[in-house]
N, C-alpha and C positions, 0 to 999 in steps of 0.2 A: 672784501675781495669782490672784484667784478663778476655778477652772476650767480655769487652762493647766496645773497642777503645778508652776508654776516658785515657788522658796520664794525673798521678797523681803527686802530688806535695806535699811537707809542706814549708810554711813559719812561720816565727816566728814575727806578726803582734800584738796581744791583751796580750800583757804579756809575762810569762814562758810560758804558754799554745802553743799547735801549730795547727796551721790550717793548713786543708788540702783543697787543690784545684784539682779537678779534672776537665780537657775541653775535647772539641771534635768539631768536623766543625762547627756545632750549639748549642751549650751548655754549661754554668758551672757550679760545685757545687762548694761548701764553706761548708766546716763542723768546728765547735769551740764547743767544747765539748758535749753539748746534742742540739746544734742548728744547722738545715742542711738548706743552702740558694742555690735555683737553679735558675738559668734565663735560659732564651731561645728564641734564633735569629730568627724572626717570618720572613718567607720568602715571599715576596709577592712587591708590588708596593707600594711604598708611596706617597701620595698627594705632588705634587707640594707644598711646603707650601711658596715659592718664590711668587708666583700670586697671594696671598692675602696683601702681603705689599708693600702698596701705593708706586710706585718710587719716588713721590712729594707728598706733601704734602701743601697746599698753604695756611695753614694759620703755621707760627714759630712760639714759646714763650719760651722765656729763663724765669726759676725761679726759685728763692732760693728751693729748694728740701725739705727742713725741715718747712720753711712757709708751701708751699703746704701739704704736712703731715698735718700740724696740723688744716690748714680748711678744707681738709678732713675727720680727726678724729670727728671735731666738728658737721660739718655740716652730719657727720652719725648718731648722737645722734638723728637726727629729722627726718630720713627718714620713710619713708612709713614702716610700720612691714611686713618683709620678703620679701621687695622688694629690699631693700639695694642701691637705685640709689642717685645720686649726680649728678649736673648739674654744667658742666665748662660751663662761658659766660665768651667770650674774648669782649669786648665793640671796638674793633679796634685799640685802643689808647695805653693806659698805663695798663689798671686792668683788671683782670680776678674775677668774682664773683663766690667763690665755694657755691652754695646752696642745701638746703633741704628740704622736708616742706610734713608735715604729717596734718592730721587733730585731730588725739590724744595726739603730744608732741607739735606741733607750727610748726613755721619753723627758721632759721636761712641761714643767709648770711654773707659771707666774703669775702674781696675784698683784692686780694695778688699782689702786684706790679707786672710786667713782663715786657719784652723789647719784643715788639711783631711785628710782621710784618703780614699783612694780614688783609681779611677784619672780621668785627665783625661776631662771630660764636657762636652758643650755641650745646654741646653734655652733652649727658648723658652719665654717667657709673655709672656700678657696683663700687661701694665705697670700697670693698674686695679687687675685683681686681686691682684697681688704686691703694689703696696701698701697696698688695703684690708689684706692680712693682716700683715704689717711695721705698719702702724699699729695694728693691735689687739691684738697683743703689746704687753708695759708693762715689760720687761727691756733691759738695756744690750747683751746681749748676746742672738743670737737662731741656731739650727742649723737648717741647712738640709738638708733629707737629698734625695738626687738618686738617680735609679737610669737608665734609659734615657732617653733624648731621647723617648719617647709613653709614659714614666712618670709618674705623680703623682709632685707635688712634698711633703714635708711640713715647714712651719715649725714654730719650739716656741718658748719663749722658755728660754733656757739655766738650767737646773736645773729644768726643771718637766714632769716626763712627763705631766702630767694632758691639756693644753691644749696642742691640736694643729688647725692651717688646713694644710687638705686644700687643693692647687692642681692644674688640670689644665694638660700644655703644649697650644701649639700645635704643632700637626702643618705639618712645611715639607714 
């Protein structure tokens, strides 16, 4: 546009229609017909977000990814109202029990195989959260690495160090 510095553009993205892009050092728009979308480079320091993810993590658990889903699904059905938590217990061994347990619907437990390493741990999480990040992995298989009960949690999807969902517990 004449006189703002922003250098203008059309691409041909959503059909016939054409959009227009305009940038600048910190800015763009996007206009497609009567809709105008603007971002902007917010200048400042960002948190380290490196120092909040565990380097180790000492307890591993390899597990089927879609098991896990679905004693999470279940065990939300009984949580606490509006509290949304779920309780992973690794017993040390072989099973991890997904629970939940209100005073209104019951409670419920399930116990989902895992090849685990480490010693017996119990965390809490937000049941939201654990499954946004279970479902945004796209492997059969998915590790959970555990350290204390007010430790972050880290998913991965099995054989893939790149790609990692950071979870935080709830504190009981």
């Amino acid at each position: 546009e004449k006189g703002s510095g922003m250098q203008v553009g059309q691409i041909r993205a959503l059909g016939d229609e054409p959009v227009t892009a305009a940038f600048d050092d910190n800015q763009a728009r996007f206009t497609f017909n009567d809709v105008e979308f603007t971002t902007r480079l917010i200048e400042g320091q960002y948190p380290d977000y490196r120092s909040i993810i565990p380097s180790e993590t000492p307890v591993l658990l390899e597990l089927d990814r879609e098991n896990l889903i679905a004693a999470v699904r279940q065990a939300s059905l009984f949580g606490k109202q509006g509290i949304y938590d779920v309780t992973l217990a690794y017993d040390g061994a072989r099973t991890t029990a997904v629970r939940a347990a209100s005073a209104q619907a019951g409670e419920s437990e399930t116990t989902v195989p895992v090849k685990g390493s480490g010693e017996a741990v119990t965390v809490v999480f937000n049941f939201r959260y654990l499954l946004d990040g279970l479902t945004s992995l796209s492997s059969e298989a998915v590790t959970v690495g555990l350290g204390t009960p007010a430790s972050p949690g880290l998913l991965r999807p099995k054989g893939d160090a790149h790609a990692l969902y950071l979870i935080m517990p709830i504190r009981q």
